[in-house]
C-alpha positions as CSV (number, residue, x, y, z in Angstrom):
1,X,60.1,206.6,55.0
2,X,56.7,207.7,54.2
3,X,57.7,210.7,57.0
4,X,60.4,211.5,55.0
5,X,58.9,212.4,52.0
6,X,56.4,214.3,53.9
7,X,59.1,216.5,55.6
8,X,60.7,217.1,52.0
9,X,57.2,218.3,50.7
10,X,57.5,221.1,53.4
11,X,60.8,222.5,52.0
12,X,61.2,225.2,49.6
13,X,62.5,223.6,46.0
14,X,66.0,224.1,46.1
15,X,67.7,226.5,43.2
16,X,70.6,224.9,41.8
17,X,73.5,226.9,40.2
18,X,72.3,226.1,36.7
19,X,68.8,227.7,37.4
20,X,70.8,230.9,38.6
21,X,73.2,230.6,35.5
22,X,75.8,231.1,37.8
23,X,79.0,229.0,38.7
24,X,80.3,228.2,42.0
25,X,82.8,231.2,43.1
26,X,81.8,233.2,40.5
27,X,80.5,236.6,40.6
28,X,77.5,237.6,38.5
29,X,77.6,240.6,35.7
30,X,75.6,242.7,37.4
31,X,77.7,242.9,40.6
32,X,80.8,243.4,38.4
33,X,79.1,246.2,37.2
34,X,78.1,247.7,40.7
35,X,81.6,247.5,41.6
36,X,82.9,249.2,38.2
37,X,80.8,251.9,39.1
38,X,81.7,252.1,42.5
39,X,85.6,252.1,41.8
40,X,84.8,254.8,39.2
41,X,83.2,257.1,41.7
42,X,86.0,256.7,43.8
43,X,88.9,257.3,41.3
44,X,87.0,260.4,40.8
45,X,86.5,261.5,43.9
46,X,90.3,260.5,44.8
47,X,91.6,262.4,42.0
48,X,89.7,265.7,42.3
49,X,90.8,265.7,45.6
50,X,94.3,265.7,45.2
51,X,94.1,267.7,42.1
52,X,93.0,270.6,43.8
53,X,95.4,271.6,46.7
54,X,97.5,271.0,43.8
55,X,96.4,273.2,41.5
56,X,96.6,276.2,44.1
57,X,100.1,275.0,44.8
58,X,101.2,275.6,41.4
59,X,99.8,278.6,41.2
60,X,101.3,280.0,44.3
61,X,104.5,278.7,43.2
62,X,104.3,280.6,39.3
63,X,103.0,284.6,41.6
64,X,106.2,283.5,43.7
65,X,108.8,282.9,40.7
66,X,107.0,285.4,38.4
67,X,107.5,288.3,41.4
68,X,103.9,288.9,41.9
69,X,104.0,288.7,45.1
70,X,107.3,291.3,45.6
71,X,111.1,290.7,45.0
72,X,112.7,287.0,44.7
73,X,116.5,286.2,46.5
74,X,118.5,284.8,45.0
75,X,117.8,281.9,47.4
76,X,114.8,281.5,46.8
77,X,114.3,281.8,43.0
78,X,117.1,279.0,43.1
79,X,114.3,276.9,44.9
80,X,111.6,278.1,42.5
81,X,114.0,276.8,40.0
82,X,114.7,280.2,38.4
């Protein structure tokens, strides 16, 4: 027994959940906000990048149906929704 207690004295004290103010399967404030800010950086990233072709996209289409780039058919303004 008395080798017991000896081999226990060696051992880091244990941190319990309580001493972390934390409960099992829990995740703590700070990594909630990590993650917030992660997931904002990507929604920003995500939506500039699919704003921009877009942007030129609609711009092409407005020279195209606004003749700024020569005559529209009949075909195609019907497209352009002319």
């Amino acid at each position: 027994m008395n080798e017991v207690m000896c081999l226990a004295c060696l051992l880091p004290p244990a941190i319990t959940l309580e001493q972390r103010n934390v409960r099992p399967g829990r995740v703590t404030n700070k990594e909630l906000r990590e993650l917030d800010v992660a997931k904002d950086e990507f929604v920003s990233i995500a939506s500039h990048q699919l704003r921009t072709p877009l942007t030129a996209l609609k711009g092409f289409t407005v020279c195209c149906s606004d003749g700024d780039l020569g005559p529209v058919n009949d075909k195609h303004a019907n497209i352009l929704g002319k």
